[in-house]
C-alpha positions in Angstrom: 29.2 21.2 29.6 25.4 22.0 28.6 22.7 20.3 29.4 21.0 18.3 26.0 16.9 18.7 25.9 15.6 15.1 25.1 13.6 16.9 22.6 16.7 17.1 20.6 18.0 13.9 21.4 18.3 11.7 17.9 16.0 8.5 17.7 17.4 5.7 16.6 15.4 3.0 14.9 13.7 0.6 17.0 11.6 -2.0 16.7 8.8 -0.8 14.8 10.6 0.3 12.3 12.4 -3.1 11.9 9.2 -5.0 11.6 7.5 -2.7 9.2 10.4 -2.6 7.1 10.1 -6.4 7.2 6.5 -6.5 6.6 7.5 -4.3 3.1 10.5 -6.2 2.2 8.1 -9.7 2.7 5.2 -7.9 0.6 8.0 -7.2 -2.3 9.5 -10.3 -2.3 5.6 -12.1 -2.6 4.9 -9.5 -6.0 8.3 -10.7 -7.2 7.9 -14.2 -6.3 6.0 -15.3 -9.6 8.9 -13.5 -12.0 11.5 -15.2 -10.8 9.7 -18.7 -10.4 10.9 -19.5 -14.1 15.1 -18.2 -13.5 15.2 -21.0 -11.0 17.4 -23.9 -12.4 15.7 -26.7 -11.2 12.9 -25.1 -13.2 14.6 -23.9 -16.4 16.0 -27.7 -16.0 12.5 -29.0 -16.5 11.1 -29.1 -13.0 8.0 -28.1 -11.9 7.2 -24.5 -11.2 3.9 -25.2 -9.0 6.2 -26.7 -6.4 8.2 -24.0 -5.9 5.8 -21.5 -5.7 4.0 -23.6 -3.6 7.6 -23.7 -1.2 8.1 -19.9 -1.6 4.4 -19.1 -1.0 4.5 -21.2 2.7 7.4 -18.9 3.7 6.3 -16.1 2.8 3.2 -17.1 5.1 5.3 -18.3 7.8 7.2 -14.7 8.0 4.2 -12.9 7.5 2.9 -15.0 11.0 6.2 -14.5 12.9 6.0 -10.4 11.7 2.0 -10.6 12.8 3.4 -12.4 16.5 6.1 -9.7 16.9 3.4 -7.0 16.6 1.9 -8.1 19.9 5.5 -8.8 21.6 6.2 -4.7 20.9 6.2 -2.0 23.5 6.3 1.7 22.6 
């Protein structure tokens, strides 16, 4: 039985990683926001498209707050 160095120990992902890999997937999902817009059926249907960009644009800011929160909560 050997001793393992914690050098060579594997790292998991932690946190960090989580949150910036929200942070992109919330960044690509506001770029792609506008293209999909006009798939939606209730706006193909003849609904309006400024209210739901106006819904998808408020979550998008509510997760970009609860990511910009979690970035104090974090301890390396």
């Amino acid at each position: 039985m050997s001793i393992q160095d914690p050098s060579e120990t594997i790292r998991t992902v932690g946190p960090r990683e989580g949150l910036g890999a929200g942070i992109i997937a919330i960044g690509l999902l506001s770029v792609a926001v506008p293209s999909v817009v006009d798939q939606l059926p209730s706006v193909a249907n003849g609904g309006s498209a400024e209210f739901a960009l106006y819904g998808m644009s408020v979550m998008i800011g509510i997760f970009v707050i609860i990511a910009g929160v979690m970035t104090f909560f974090i301890k390396d």
